[in-house]
N, C-alpha and C positions, 0 to 999 in steps of 0.2 A: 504493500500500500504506500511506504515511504517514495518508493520509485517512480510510480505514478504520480504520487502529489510534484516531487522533485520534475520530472518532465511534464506535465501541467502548468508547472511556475515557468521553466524555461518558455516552454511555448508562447503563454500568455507576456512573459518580459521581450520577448522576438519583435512579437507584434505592437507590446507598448513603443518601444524602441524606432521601429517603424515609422510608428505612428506621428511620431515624435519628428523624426528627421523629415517625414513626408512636409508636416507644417512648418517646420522651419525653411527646409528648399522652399516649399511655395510662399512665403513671407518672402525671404533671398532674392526667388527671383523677382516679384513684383518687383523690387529696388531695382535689379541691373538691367529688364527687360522694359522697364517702363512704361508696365500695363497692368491696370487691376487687377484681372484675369491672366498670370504669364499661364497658369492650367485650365485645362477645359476637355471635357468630354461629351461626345454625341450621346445625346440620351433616347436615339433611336436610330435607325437603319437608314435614315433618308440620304444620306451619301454614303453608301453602298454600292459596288466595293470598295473606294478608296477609304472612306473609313467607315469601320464599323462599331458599333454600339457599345461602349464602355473603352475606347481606346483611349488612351492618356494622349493629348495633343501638348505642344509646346507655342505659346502664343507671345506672339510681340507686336512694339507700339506698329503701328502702321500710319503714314502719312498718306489719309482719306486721297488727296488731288494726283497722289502715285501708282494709287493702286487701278489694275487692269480686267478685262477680262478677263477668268480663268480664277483668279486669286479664292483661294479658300479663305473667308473672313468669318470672325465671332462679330456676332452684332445682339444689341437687344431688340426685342418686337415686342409690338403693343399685342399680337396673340400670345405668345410666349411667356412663363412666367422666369423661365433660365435662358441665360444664350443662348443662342441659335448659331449652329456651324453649318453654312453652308457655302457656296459656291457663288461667285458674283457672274451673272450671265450676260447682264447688259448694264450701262454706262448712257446715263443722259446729264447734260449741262442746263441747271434750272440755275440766271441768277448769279452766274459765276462759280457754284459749287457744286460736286457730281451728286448725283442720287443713283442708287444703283439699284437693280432687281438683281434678286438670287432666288437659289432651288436648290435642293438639293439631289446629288447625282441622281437616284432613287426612283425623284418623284414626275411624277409626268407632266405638272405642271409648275408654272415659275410661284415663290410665293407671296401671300397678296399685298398688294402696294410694293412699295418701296424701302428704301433704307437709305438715310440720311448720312451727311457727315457726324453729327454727335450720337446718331444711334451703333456706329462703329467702337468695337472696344478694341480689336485688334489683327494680325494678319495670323494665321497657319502657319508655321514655321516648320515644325518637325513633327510627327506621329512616332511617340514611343513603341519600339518594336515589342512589347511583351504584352501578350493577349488579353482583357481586360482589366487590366493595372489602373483603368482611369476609372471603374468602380469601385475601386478601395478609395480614390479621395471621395468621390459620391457619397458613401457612408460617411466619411470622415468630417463633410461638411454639417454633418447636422450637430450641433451646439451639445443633445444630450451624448450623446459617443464623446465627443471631445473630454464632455465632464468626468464621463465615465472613466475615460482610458486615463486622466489626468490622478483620477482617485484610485485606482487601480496602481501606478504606479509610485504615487505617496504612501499606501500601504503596503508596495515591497521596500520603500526605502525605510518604512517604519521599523518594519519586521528585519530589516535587514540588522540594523543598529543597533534594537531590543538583542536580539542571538548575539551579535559579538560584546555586547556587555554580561549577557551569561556567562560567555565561556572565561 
């Protein structure tokens, strides 16, 4: 029974650990990448295959008036209640500044309205290669997990300190 509890605590300290360094790179890079979101995962199949549904993407600033057809952008929408990754398909000039339509590879059609320069949060830059690593932050975002893994880990450092003043 000791053996088990002992590889239970390793497991569980793996994952604390993890957890830990996932949120600190994602704080890290917000700073160097210079975008609220440097993370971002599709939270559906709409741009299939190039990326698929829990893929950890890597996001940076992107300069709205540079970017092209073709460009994979995070943007917000007023459907949406999380970013939206999709595809920029067309480019119109309203006013001096672009508005762009996207879709996602997926879908058959473009999606509705537009996207602004301030509705941009940032460009596609890389897709992590390891198969859905971008739903471990998914969980990770929700505030109670955070709480949790944060107490979880103050009481192995409790426990940790409590044993070596026994001994």
């Amino acid at each position: 029974m000791n053996r088990e509890k002992e590889i239970a605590k390793s497991i569980i300290e793996i994952i604390v650990i993890f957890a830990v360094v996932f949120i600190i790179a994602n704080y890290g890079l917000r700073f160097l990448l210079g975008v609220k979101y440097p993370l971002a995962v599709p939270t559906s199949n709409s741009m299939y295959p190039t990326l698929k549904k829990g893929d950890l993407l890597i996001v940076t600033k992107a300069d709205p008036y540079e970017l092209k057809e073709g460009d994979i952008i995070v943007f917000q929408a007023s459907w949406a209640s999380k970013p939206v990754v999709h595809r920029i398909v067309k480019i119109e000039w309203s006013g001096g500044s672009p508005i762009f339509y996207t879709k996602g590879d997926a879908n058959s059609h473009i999606d509705m309205g537009f996207r602004t320069v301030e509705d941009v949060i940032g460009k596609v830059k890389y897709r992590v290669p390891i198969p859905r690593l971008g739903e471990f932050l998914t969980i990770l975002q929700n505030k109670w997990v955070r709480i949790t893994l944060i107490g979880i880990l103050g009481y192995m450092l409790i426990e940790d300190i409590l044993k070596k003043e026994e001994e």
